[in-house]
C-alpha positions in Angstrom: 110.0 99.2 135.8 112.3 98.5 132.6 111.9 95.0 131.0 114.3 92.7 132.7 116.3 91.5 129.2 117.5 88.4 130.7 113.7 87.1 131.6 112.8 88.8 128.1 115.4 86.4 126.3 114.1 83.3 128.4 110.3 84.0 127.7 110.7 84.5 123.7 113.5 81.9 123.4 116.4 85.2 122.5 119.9 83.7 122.7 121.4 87.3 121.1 121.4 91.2 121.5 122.0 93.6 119.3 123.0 96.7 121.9 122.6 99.4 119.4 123.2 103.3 119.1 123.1 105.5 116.0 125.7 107.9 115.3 125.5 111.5 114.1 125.4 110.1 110.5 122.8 108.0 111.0 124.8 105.1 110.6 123.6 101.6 113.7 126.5 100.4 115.9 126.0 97.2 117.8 127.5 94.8 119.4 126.2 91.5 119.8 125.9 90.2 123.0 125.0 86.5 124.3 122.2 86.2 126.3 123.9 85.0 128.6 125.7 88.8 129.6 122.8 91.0 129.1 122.4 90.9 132.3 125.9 93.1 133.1 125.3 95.1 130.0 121.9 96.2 131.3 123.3 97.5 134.4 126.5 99.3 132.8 125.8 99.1 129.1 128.0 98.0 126.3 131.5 99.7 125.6 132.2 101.3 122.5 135.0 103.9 121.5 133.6 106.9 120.0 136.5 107.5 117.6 135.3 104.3 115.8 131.7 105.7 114.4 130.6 109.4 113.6 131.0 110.7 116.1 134.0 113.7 116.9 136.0 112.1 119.3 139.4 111.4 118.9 141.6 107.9 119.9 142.1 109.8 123.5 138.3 109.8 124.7 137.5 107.1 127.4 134.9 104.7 126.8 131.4 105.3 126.1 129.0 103.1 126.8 125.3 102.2 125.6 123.1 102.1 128.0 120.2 99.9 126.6 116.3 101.4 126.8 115.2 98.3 127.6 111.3 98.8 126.8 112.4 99.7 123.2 113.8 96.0 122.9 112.0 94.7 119.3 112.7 90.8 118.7 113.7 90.1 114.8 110.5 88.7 113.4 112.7 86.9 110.6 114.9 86.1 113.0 113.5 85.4 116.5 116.4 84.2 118.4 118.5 88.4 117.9 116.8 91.2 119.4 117.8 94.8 119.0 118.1 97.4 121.5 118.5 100.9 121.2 121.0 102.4 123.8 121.6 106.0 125.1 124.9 106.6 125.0 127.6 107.8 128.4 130.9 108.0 128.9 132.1 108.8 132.5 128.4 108.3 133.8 127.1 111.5 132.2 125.1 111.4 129.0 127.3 111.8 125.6 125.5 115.4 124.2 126.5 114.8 120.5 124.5 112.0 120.6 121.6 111.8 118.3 119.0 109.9 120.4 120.4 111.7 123.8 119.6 115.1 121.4 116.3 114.3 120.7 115.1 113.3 124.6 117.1 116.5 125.7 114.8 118.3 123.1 111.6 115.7 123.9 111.9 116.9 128.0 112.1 121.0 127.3 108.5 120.1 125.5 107.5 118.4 128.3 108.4 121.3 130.9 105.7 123.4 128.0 103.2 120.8 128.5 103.8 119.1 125.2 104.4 116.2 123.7 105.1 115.5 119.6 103.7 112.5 118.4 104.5 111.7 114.5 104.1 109.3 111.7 106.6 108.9 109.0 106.7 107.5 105.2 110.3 106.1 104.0 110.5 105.7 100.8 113.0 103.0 99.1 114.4 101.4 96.0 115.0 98.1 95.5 117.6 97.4 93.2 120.0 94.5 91.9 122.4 93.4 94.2 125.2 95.7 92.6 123.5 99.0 92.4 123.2 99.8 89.0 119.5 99.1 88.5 116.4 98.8 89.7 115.6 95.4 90.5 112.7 94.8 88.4 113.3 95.3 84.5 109.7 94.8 83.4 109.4 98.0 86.1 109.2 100.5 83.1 106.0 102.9 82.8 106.4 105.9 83.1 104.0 106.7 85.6 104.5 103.6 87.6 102.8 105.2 91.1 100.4 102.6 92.0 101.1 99.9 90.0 99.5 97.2 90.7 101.5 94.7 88.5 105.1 96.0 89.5 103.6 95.6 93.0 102.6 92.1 92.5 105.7 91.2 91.1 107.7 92.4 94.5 104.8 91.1 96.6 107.3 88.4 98.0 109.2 91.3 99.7 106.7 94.1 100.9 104.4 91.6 102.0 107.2 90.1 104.2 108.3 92.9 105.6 104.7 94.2 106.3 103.7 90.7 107.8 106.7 91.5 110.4 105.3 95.1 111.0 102.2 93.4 112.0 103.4 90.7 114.5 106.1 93.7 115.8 102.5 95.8 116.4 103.2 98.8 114.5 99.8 98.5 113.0 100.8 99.1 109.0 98.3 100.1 106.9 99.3 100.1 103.3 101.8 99.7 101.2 102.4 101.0 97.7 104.1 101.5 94.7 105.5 104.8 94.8 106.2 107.4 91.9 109.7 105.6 90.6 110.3 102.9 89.0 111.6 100.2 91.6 110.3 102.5 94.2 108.0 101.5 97.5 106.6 102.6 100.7 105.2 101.3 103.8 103.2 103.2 106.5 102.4 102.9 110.0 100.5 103.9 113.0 102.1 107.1 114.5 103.4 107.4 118.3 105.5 110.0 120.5 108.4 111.1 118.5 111.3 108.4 120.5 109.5 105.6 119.8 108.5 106.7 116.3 112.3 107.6 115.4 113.6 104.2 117.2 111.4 102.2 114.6 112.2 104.0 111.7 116.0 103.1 112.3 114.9 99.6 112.7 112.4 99.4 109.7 115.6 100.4 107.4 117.5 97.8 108.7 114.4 95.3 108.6 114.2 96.4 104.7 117.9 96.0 103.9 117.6 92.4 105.8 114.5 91.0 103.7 115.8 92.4 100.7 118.9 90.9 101.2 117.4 87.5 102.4 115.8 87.5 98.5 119.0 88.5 96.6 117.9 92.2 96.5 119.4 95.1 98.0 116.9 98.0 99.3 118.5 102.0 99.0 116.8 104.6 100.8 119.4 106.8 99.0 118.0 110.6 98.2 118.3 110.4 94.3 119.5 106.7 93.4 118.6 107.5 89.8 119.1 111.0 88.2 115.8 110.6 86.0 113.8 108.7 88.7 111.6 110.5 92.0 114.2 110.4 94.5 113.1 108.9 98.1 111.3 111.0 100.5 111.0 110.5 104.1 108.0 112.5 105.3 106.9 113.3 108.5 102.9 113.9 109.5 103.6 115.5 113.5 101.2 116.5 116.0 101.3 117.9 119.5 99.8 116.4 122.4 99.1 117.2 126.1 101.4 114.8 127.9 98.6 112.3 128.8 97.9 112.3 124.7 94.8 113.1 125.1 94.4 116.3 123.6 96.1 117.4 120.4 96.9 120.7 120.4 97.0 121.6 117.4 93.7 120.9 116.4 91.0 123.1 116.3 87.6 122.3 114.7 86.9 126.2 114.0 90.8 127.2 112.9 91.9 126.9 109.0 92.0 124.0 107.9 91.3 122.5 111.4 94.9 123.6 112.5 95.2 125.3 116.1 96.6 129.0 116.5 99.3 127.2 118.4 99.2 124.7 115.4 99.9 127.7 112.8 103.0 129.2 115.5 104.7 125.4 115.2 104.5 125.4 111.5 105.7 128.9 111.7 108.8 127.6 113.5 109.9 124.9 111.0 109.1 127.4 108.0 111.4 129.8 109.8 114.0 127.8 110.3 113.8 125.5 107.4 117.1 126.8 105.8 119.2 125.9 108.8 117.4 122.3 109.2 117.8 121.3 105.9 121.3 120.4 107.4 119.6 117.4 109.5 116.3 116.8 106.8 118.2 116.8 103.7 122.4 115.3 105.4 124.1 114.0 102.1 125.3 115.5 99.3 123.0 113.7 97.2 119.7 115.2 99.1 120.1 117.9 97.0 120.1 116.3 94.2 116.2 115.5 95.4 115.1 118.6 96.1 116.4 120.7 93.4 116.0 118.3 90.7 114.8 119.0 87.2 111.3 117.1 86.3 111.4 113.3 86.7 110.3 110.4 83.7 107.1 110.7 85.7 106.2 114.5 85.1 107.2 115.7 89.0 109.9 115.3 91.6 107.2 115.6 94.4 110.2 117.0 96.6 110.0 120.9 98.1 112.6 123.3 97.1 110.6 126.3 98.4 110.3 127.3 101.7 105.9 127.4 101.7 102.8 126.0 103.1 99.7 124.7 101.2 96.8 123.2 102.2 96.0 119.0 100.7 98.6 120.2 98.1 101.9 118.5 97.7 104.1 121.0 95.8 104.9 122.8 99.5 107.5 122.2 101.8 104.8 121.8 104.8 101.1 120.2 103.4 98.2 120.4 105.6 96.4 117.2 104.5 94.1 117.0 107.5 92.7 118.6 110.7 95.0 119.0 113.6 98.3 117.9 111.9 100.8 118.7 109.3 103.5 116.9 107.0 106.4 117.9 106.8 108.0 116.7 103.0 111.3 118.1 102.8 113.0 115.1 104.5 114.6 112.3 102.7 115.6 108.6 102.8 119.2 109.5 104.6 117.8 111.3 107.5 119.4 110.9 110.7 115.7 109.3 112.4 116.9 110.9 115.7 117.6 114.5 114.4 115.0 114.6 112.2 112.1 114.3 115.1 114.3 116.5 117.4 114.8 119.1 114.6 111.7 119.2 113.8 110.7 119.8 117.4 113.5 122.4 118.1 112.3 124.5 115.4 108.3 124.3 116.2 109.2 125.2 120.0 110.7 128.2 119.1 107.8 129.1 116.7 105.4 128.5 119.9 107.6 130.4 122.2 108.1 133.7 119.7 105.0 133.3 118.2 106.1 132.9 114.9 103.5 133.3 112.0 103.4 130.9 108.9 103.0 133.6 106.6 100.0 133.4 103.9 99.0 130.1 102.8 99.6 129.5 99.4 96.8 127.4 97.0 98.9 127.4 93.9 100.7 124.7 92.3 104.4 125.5 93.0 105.6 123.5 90.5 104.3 125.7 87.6 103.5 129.2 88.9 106.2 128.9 92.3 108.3 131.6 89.9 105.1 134.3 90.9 105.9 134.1 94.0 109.0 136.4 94.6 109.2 136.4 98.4 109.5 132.6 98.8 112.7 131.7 100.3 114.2 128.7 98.6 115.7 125.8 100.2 119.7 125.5 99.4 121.1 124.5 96.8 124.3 121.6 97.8 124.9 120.5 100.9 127.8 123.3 102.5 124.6 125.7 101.7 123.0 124.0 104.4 125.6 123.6 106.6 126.3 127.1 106.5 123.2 128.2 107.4 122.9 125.6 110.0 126.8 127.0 111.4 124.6 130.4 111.4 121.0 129.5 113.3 121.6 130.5 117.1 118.3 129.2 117.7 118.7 125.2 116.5 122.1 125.3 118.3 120.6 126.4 121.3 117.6 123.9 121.2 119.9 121.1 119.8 122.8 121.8 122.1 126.0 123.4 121.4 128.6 119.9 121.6 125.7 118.3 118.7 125.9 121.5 116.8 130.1 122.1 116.4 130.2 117.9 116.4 127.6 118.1 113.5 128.8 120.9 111.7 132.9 119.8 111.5 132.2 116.1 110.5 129.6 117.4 108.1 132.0 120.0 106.7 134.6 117.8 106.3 132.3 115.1 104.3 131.7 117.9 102.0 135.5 118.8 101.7 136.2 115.0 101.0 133.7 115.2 97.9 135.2 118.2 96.4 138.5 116.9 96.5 136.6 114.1 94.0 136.8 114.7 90.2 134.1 113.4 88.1 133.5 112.2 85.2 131.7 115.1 84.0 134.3 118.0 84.6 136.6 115.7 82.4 134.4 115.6 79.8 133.4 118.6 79.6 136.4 120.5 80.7 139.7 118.6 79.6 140.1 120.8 76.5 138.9 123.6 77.8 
């Protein structure tokens, strides 16, 4: 039975809702509703017009409407009175397919017909800069390895410590937080769950991190490559599959490599395979690949993939087996669709498990320095129309994903990457003008 909203907002004293969806950008829509008409918008959802967010629709579509998952309903912690609710989104009583939450449960329910379920865990990585965007926020924030620093911790202990007192009362169980490998850079981790739930509070953790921030006269960016010369922000993904009752992970097996099941290795084998064609989802901007094919950092490494290869507890691979039974996945970054990303993921270990797809050889060398050896390696793209491409090309994500997501993805996409070439930078008049 689904959490009665209007009892919910008498029991913890809610007088607003957020009814939410996130579009195929990744970008939250709400409307905020009074408490006192939850109770209509939880029988027929709120209205929206899908022309007005990323979605490809055009002025003529009827109205869609967000039908709110009531049991995902988190209160603000900073402010108590708003709760947010994620919604599914309709239009004309059937489910909207383009959807990104609607494509990861259509995704989420062919596992469940194979017995499966994916549970993950994921690591967002985020800046927090000056209120303009020009800098990172903390100028004494200046060694050059700065991973771990307890100092530049300390002196944004205000902030992380808010937003991970919140995590707490929410019940996500975070475990630590940490200065990451850039300066002005942070990241928070959490207790993993089933892959909805998971990719439900990542969308609200990055608009929990933008509101603290904010609240303190910061602004928080979990933008790919903020800085040219800095690490860029990751968002990586540890998965696992479960039986349904989630009480047996599959992909564990004491006596297997590494402690990773045969069906374990034919998952991995999946994402490897179609790595190319996901990077479209993982890696959405045209800044991602700024991340993943960047020159070295101020700190010595980018710690981003741009090989497709698996290692074992080595972080220079595009898949890292860090412990038994599960793997994570590092070629994501901060502007990840939260939706598409689980639901890619998933897509492209399914078909792995169906076809039986092998990993290939595991690869114990630092890719970094000695990747060049390896000749057969196929290497993630190189801008963001690479990607797309490739995506445009994989019959097998736009079967799992669905074929209205995959042309609605592919045309908005395309035409985001035609709007930045008709930009002219900077750097083609400088270096061009007199050519």
């Amino acid at each position: 039975m689904a959490i009665d909203l209007e009892k919910y907002a008498a029991d913890k004293g809610v007088k607003f809702f957020l009814m939410n969806f996130t579009d195929l950008f990744g970008v939250q829509r709400s409307k905020l509703v009074p408490t006192q008409a939850v109770a209509g918008m939880q029988k027929s959802g709120a209205g929206f017009a899908g022309f007005a967010s990323w979605l490809d629709m055009t002025p003529a579509y009827p109205d869609m409407f967000a039908m709110p998952d009531a049991d995902a309903v988190i209160q603000l912690p900073w402010k108590p009175e708003l709760a947010w609710v994620p919604g599914d989104l309709y239009m004309e009583g059937k489910p909207v397919a383009q959807a990104p939450r609607n494509v990861l449960q259509a995704v989420i329910a062919k596992a469940a017909e194979k017995g499966f379920r994916m549970k993950a865990g994921v690591e967002p990585e985020f800046h927090l800069i000056n209120a303009d965007g020009t800098a990172i926020s903390d100028e004494r924030d200046t060694q050059t390895k700065p991973c771990y620093d307890q100092s530049a911790l300390m002196r944004r202990y205000d902030v992380i410590s808010e937003i991970c007192t919140h995590m707490i009362e929410m019940g996500w169980g975070p475990y630590q937080n940490d200065h990451e490998d850039a300066n002005g850079q942070f990241e928070i981790n959490w207790n993993f769950y089933d892959s909805l739930k998971t990719a439900d509070q990542m969308c609200f953790f990055r608009f929990m991190v933008k509101s603290v921030a904010e609240n303190h006269g910061l602004r928080a960016t979990f933008m790919p490559k903020p800085f040219s010369h800095l690490t860029g922000n990751g968002c990586h993904v540890h998965a696992s599959l479960w039986t349904l009752d989630e009480k047996t992970c599959l992909t564990h097996d004491p006596d297997g490599e590494l402690g990773i099941s045969e069906m374990g290795y034919h998952f991995m084998g999946g994402v490897l395979a179609h790595a190319e064609g996901l990077a479209a989802i993982t890696n959405p901007t045209v800044n991602s690949y700024m991340r993943i094919n960047a020159p070295t950092t101020a700190s010595g490494a980018t710690w981003a993939p741009n090989a497709v290869t698996f290692g074992g507890n080595n972080r220079t691979h595009m898949i890292r087996v860090p412990d038994e039974g599960r793997f994570e996945f590092r070629q994501a970054d901060g502007a990840v669709n939260p939706y598409l990303l689980m639901a890619g993921y998933l897509a492209a270990g399914l078909d792995g498990i169906e076809n039986q797809t092998s990993p290939g050889k595991r690869l114990d060398i630092d890719m970094y320095a000695e990747g060049h050896t390896i000749k057969d390696a196929k290497k993630l793209p190189l801008y963001l129309i690479d990607a797309i491409r490739k995506f445009a090309d994989n019959k097998v994500l736009r079967a799992q994903l669905g074929d209205e997501f995959t042309d609605a993805y592919i045309k908005l996409k395309t035409n985001e990457w035609d709007d930045y070439s008709c930009h002219l930078s900077q750097w083609e008049l400088d270096n061009t003008l007199d050519c």
